[in-house]
N, C-alpha and C positions, 0 to 999 in steps of 0.2 A: 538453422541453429536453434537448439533447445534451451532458455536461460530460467533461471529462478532467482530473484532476484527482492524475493519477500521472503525472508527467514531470518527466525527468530531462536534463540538461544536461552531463555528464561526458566527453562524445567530443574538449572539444575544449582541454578543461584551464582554460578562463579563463567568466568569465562576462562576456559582451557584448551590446548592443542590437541588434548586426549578427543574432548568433546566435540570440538569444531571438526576433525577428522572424521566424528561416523555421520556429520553432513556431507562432507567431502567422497567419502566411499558411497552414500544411498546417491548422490550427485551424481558420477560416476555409472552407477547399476541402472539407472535412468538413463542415460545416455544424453545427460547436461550438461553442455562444453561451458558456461559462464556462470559461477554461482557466486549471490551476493548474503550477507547476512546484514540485516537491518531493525537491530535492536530498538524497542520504543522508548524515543526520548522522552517520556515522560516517565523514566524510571531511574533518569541520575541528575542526582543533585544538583547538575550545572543548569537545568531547565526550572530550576525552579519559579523562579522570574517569568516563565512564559506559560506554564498552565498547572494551577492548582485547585485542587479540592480535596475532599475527606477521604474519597475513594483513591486518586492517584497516592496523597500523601504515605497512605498505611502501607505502598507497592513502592514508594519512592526509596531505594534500597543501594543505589549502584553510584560508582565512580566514574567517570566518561574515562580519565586516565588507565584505569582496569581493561577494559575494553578497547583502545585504542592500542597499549599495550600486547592483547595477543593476536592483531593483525602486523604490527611488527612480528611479533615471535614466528605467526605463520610464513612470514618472509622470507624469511632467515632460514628457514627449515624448506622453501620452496613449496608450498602450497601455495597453492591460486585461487584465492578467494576474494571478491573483493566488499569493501566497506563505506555500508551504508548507514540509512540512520531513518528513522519513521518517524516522521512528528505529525504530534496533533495539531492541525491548523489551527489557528487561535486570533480569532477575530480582536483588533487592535493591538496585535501585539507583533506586529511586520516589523520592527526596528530588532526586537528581541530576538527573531527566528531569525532575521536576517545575522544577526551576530554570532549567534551561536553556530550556524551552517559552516560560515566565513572563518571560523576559529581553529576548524579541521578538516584535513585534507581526504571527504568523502568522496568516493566513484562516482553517487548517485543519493539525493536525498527523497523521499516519499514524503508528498504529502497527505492525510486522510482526515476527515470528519468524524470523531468518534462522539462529539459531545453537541447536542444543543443547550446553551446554557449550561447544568450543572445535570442535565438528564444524557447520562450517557446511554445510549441510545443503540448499544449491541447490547450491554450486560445485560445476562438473564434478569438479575434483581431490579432492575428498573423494565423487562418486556410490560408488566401490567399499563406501565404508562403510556402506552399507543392505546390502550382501553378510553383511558379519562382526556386526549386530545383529541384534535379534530386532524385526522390526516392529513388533506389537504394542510391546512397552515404547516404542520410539521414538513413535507415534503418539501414545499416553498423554502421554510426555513432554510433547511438540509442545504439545497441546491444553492441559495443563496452564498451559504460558505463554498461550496466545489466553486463555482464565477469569480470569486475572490478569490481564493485559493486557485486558482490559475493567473488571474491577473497580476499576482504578486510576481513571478516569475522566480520564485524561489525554489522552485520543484525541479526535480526531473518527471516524476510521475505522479501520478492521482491513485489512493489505494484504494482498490475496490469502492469504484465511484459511487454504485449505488447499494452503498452498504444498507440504508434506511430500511431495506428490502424485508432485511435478514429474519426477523421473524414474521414475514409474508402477511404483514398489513399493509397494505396498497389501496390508494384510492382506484373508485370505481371507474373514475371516467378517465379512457386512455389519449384523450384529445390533451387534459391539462395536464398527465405523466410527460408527452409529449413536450408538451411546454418548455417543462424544467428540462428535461433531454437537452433541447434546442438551442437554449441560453448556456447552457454550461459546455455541449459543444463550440458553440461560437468563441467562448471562452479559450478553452483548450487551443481552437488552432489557429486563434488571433497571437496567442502567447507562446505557441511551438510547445505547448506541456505535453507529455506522453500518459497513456492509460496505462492497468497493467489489465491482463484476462487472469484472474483469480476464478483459481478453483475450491479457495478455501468456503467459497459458499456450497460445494455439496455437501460439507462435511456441518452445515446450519440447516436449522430449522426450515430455511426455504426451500433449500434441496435445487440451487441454481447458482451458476456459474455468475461469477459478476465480470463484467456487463450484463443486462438485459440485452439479447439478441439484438432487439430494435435498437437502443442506442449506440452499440457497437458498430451495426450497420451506418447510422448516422456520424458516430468517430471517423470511420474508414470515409466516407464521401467528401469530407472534410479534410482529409489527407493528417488526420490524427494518429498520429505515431503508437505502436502497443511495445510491450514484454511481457512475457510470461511466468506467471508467480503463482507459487501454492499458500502462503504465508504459512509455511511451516513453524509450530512450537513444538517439533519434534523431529529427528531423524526421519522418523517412519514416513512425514509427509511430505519430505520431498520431494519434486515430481506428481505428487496427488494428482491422478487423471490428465494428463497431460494431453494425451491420445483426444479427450473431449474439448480442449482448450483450445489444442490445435485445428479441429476441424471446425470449431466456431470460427475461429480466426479467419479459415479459408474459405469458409462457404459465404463471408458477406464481402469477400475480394481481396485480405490482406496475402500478401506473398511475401514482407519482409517483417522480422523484427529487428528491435533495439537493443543497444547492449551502451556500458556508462562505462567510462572510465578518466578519473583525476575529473569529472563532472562534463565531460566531450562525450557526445551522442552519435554510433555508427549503427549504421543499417547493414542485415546479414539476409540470406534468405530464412525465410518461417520452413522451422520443420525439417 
């Protein structure tokens, strides 16, 4: 089974059946039997209470009701899609996420680390700031919320675990990359969290598939659960390299994925 299971909908400010269809059609041409869409909750009002700053506030724009609304309307009209939700993990703020999750009836919720502190740590406008830190600490940091962010048990999956990657600063020595791998697996499958394989890293400056090979290989020994995501913000990337996702998956042992629904986790065959 082919899923996708990280997309987004944000290009075009509104949530509509017109739009949610040409995911549904690229779905489809891909040959994706389970497609989810999982808007970032850090984009409607109801999350306010659980992570602000200057940069979310000015992107803070949307109504949860808007969007909860046109997976009713997809219903109705029989499309199969189903609904998720991304949030940023947000260290001390577990009563908040746990509330908000609990409040709607999602398939599947993502958790992801976009932020240390108030340094969001994909956006380009903050890349210089892996200049003026010391990696290591940053990396620790990073992993420190992924172990938490499994420990909570509020997830289904972990987004693109080692985002930190993404503009391809890495510390030098792979014994203490290691490290952090090893604790946040432990993590993951003391807690049943699932990873996803994001392709959305070819389309970054690293030019790599998240996981890292190696920690991937580490999930799977662990009997860490996967699905398959492109994190599309567009039609066009649905699917995004699938064909590479899937043979990562297979060449460190995986032979099933996952699939969510009403937040209940089944295994299919990979591929």
């Amino acid at each position: 089974m082919r899923t996708d299971y990280h997309v987004h909908m944000i290009e075009t400010g509104e949530f509509s059946i017109d739009y949610l269809q040409k995911y549904i059609q690229k779905a489809r041409e891909e040959g994706i039997e389970e497609l989810g869409i999982s808007e970032h909750a850090y984009m409607f009002y109801e999350t306010k209470n659980i992570i602000s700053n200057p940069w979310i506030e000015n992107r803070r724009v949307l109504h949860f009701q808007d969007y909860w609304n046109m997976f009713k309307e997809a219903k109705k009209a029989g499309l199969q899609v189903k609904m998720g939700i991304e949030m940023d993990y947000t260290p001390g703020k577990h009563s908040e996420m746990e509330a908000f999750i609990k409040s709607y009836p999602f398939d599947y919720v993502i958790g992801s680390v976009h932020w240390i502190g108030d340094w969001g740590i994909d956006l380009a406008i903050h890349r210089k700031e892996y200049e003026k830190r010391d990696i290591y600490e940053a990396y620790e940091q990073y992993f420190d919320q992924i172990v938490t962010l499994a420990e909570s048990k509020l997830f289904s999956f972990v987004g693109h675990i080692d985002l930190i990657k993404i503009f391809n600063y890495k510390p030098d020595d792979q014994h203490f990359v290691e490290q952090q791998y090893d604790r946040a697996v432990e993590a993951l499958s003391k807690s049943g969290t699932c990873i996803e394989i994001s392709t959305a890293g070819l389309r970054k400056p690293v030019g790599e598939i998240y996981p890292d090979p190696i920690l991937l290989q580490k999930c799977y020994e662990a009997n860490v659960g996967i699905v398959l995501s492109s994190d599309a913000h567009a039609p066009k990337h649905v699917g995004f390299q699938y064909d590479q996702s899937i043979a990562l998956a297979k060449s460190v042992g995986y032979k099933e994925v996952h699939v969510f629904s009403s937040g209940n986790r089944m295994s299919y065959p990979l591929g």
